[in-house]
C-alpha positions in Angstrom: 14.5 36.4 -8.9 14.8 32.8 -9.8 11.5 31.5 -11.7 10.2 27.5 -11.9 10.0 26.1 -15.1 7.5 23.2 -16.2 8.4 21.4 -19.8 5.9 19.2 -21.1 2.9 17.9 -22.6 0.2 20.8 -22.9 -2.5 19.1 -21.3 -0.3 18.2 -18.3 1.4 21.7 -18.2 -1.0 24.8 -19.1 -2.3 24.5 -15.7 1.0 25.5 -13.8 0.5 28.6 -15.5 -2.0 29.8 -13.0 1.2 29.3 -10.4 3.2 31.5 -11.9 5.7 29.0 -13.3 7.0 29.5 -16.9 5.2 26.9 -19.0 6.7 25.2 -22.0 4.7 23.0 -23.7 6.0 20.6 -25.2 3.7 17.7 -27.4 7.0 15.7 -28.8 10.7 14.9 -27.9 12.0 17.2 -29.7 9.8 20.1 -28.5 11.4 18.9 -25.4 14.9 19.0 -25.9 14.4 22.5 -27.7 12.1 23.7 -24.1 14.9 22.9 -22.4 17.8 24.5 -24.2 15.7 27.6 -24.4 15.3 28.4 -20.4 16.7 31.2 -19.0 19.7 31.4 -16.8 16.8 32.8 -14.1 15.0 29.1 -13.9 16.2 27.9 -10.6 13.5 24.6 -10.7 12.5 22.6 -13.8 9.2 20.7 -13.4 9.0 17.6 -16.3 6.1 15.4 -17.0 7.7 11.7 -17.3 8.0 11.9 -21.3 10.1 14.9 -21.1 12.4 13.8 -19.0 13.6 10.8 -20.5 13.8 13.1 -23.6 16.1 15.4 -21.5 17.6 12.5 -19.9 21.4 13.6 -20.9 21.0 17.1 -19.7 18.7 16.9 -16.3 21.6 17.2 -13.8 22.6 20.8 -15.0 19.4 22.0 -12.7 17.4 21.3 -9.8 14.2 18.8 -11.4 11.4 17.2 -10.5 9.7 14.5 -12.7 6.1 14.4 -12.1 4.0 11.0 -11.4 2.5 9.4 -14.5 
């Protein structure tokens, strides 16, 4: 079954929890870029809060995303 992913800032994120999305918070850049390596060949949707994104800027277009508002 293909599972939604959300990478981002913990105060943005922890709620998407209660969804049932995979939750990877991530506070910094880095964090970020590591989030995002990490995911599972099973994550069909990757949800990013702005700051993420631009730190996965390179590697987006390998999956379906959506960048959240600011």
């Amino acid at each position: 079954m293909a599972t939604v992913a959300v990478i981002g800032e913990t105060v943005r994120v922890t709620g998407f929890r209660l969804a049932g999305a995979v939750v990877h918070p991530a506070d910094t850049p880095d964090a970020a870029r590591a989030a995002w390596e990490a995911l599972g060949d099973d994550v069909a949707v990757v949800i990013l809060t702005p700051e993420a994104a631009e730190a996965v800027s390179e590697r987006a277009g390998e999956r379906l995303t959506v960048v959240m508002p600011p």
